[in-house]
N, C-alpha and C positions, 0 to 999 in steps of 0.2 A: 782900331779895326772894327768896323761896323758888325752888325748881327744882322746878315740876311735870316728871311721869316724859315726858311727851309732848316738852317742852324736853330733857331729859338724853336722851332716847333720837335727835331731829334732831342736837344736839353728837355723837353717838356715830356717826351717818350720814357726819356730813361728816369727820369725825375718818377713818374707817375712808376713805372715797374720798381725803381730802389725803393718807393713806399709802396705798393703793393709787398713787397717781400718782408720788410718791415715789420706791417702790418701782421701777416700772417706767422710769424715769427714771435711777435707780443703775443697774438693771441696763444700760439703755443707752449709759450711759457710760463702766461697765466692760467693755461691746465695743470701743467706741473705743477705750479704752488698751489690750487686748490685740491693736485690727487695728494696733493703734502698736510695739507688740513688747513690751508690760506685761503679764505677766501673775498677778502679784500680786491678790488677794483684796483689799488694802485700800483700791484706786482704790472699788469697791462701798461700803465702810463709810463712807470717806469721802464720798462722793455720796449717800448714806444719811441720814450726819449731820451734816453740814454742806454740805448743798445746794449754794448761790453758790459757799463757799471749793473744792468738789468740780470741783464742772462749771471752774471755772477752771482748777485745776488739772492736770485731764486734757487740756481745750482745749488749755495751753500744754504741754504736755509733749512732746518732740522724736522726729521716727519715729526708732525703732532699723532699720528697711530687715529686711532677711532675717536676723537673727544666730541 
């Protein structure tokens, strides 16, 4: 079954908004680990791209308090 342009261009709509949300979602959770005392770029990459395994592992991760 063919892809009219009208179909590739709705896929390319929601495509761009699931990574908009994504997006602002990593960045969200790389505040958390730095209000946690993280502050490493890769808590981002990982919330990025691997979602679930990301947001978990930030969740769990221990406050560092003021160091």
């Amino acid at each position: 079954m063919p892809l009219g342009p009208a179909k590739i261009f709705f896929y390319f709509i929601i495509f761009a908004v699931v990574l908009g949300i994504d997006i602002f979602c990593a960045k969200s959770f790389e505040e958390a680990a730095e209000d946690k005392g993280y502050t490493d770029r890769k808590y981002f990459w990982l919330c990025l791209l691997l979602p679930p395994v990301g947001y978990l592992l930030v969740i769990a991760l221990p406050d560092r308090g003021d160091e």
